[in-house]
C-alpha positions, 0 to 999 in steps of 0.5 A: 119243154126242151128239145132233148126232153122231148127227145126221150118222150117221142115214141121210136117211129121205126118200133111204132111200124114194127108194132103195128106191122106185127099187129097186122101180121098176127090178126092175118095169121089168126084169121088164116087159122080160123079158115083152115078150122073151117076146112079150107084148103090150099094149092100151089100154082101147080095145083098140088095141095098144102099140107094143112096141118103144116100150114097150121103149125106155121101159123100157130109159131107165126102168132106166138113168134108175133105175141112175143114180138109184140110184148117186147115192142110194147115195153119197149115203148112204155105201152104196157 
């Protein structure tokens, strides 16, 4: 095999972080997902409460946002 064929085969090292970094980044939020279901609760340093169903909504763009992300990458790679 010659250098420049391998050159197209050898995956992007920056996108293979960028895909595992979104992976870990979408399990982090589902999981923050499931423990606000389970009634958890956040406050600020200064002991105010987080607005829950904000925080949710966050997350819940956060997933779709990283779902979309990683969708792209993955083509991107060959992966799909």
């Amino acid at each position: 095999m010659r250098y420049s064929d391998a050159m197209k085969t050898a995956p992007d090292p920056a996108a293979t972080a960028a895909l595992e970094r979104y992976r870990e980044q979408r399990v982090t939020a589902i999981h923050r997902l499931d423990l606000i279901a389970r009634g958890a609760t956040l406050n600020y340093e200064d002991g105010t409460p987080v607005d829950m169903a904000s925080e949710k909504r966050r997350l819940e763009e956060m997933v779709a946002d990283r779902d979309r992300r990683i969708a792209a990458l993955e083509r991107d790679l060959g992966l799909t």
